[in-house]
N, CA, C and O of each residue as an XYZ file, in Angstrom:
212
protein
N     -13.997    -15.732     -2.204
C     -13.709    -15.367     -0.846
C     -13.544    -13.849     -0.781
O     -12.896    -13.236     -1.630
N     -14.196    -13.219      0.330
C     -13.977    -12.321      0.330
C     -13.058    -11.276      1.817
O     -13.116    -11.918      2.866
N     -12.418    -10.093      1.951
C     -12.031     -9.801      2.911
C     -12.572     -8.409      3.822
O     -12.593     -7.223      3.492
N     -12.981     -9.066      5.066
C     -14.032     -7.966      5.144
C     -12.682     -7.063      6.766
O     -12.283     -7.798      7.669
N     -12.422     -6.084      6.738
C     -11.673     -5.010      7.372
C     -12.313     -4.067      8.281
O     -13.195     -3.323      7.852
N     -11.868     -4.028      9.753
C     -12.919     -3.048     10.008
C     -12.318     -1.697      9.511
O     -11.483     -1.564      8.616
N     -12.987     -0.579     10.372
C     -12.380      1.061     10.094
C     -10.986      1.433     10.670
O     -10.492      2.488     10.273
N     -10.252      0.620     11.633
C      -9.086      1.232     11.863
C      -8.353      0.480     10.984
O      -7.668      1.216     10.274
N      -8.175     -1.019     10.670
C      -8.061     -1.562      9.226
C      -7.481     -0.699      8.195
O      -6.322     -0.356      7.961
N      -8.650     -0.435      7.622
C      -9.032      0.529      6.095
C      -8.174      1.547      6.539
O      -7.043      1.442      6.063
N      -8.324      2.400      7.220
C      -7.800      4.025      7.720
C      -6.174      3.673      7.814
O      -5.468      4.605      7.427
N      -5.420      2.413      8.289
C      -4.458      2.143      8.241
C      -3.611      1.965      6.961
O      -2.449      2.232      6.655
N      -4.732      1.373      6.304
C      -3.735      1.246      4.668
C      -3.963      2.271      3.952
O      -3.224      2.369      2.972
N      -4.914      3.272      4.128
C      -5.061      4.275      3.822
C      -3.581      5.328      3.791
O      -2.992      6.078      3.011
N      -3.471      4.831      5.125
C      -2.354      6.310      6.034
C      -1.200      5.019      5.068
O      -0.830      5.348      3.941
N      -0.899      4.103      5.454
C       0.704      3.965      5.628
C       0.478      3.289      3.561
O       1.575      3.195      3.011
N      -0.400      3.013      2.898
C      -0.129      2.302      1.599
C      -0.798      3.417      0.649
O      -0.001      4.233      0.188
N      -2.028      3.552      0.326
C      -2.631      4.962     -0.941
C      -2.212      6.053     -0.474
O      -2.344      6.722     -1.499
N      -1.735      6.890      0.410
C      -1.206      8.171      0.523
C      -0.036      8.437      0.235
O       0.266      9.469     -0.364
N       1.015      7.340      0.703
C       2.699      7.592      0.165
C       2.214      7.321     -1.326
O       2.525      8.250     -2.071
N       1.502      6.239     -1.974
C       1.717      6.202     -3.255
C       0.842      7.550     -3.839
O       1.300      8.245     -4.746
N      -0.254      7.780     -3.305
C      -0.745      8.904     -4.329
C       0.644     10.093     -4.264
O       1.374     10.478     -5.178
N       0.636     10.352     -3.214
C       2.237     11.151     -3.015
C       2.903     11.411     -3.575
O       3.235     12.572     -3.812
N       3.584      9.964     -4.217
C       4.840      9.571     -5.175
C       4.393      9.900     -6.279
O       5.116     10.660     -6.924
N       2.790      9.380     -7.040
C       1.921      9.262     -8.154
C       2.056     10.898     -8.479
O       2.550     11.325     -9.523
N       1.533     11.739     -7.403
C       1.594     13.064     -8.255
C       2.689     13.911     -7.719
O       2.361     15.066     -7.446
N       3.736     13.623     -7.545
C       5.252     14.307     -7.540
C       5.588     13.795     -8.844
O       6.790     13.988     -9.026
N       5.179     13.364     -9.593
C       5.552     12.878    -10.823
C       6.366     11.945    -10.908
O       7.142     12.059    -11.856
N       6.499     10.999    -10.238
C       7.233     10.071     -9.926
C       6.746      8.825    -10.463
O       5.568      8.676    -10.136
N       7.293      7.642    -11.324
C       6.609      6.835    -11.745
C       6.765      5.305    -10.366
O       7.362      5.420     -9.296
N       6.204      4.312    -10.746
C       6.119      3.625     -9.520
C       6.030      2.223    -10.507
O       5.623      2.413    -11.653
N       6.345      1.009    -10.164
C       5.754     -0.588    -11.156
C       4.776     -1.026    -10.529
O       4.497     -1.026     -9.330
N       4.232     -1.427    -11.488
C       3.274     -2.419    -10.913
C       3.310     -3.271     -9.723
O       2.567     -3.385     -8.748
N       4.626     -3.955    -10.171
C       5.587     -5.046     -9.362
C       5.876     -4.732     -7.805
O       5.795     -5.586     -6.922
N       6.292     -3.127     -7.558
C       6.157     -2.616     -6.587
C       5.348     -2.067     -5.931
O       5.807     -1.844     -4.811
N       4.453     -1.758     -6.038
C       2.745     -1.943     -5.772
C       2.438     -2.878     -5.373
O       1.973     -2.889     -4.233
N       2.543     -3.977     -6.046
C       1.637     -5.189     -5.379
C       2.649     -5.716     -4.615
O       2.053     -6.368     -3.757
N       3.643     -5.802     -4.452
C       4.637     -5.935     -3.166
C       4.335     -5.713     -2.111
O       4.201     -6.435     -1.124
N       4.144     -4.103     -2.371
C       3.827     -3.417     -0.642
C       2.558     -4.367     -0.272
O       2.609     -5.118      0.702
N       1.261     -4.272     -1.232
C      -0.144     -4.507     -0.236
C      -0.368     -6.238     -0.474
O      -1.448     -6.796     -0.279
N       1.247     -7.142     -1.063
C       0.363     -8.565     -0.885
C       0.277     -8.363      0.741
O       0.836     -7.782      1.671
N      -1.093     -9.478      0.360
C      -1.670     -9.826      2.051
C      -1.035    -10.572      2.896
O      -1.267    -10.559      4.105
N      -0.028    -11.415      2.242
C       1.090    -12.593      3.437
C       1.873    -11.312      4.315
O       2.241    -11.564      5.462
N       2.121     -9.875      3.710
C       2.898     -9.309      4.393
C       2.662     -8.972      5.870
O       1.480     -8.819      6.178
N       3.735     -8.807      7.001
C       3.234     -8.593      8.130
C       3.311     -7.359      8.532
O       3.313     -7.127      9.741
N       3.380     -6.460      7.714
C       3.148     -4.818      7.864
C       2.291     -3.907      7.050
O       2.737     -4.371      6.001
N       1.639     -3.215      6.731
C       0.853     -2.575      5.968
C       1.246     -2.162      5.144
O       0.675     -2.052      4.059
N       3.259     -1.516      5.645
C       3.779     -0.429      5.208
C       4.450     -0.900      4.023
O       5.187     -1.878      4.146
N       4.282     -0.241      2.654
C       4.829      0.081      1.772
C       6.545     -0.955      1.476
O       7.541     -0.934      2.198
N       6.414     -1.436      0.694
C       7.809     -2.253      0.708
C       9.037     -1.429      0.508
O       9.195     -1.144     -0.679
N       9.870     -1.004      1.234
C      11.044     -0.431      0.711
C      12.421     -1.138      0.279
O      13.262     -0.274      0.030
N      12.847     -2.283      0.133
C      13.453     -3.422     -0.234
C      13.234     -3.145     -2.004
O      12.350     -2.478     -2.543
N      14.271     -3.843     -2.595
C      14.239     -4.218     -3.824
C      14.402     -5.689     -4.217
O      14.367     -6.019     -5.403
């Protein structure tokens, strides 16, 4: 199965999920795995980045 996104989609996880992390990634900041795939599972109902522990 695959998931097909249009362009405001993509541009969205862009802005609110790979930019805070590249962000964090090169402030030298380390990040888990665990928390990564948190923010972008797909059941979530926000794009944005998980801030919860």
């Amino acid at each position: 199965m695959s998931l097909r996104v249009n362009a405001e989609v993509y541009q969205e996880v862009l802005r609110t999920v790979v930019k805070p992390w590249t962000d964090t990634v090169a402030g030298g900041a380390t990040i888990s795995s665990r928390t990564l795939l948190q923010s972008i599972r797909p059941d979530s109902s926000s794009m944005s980045p998980n801030t919860g522990h």
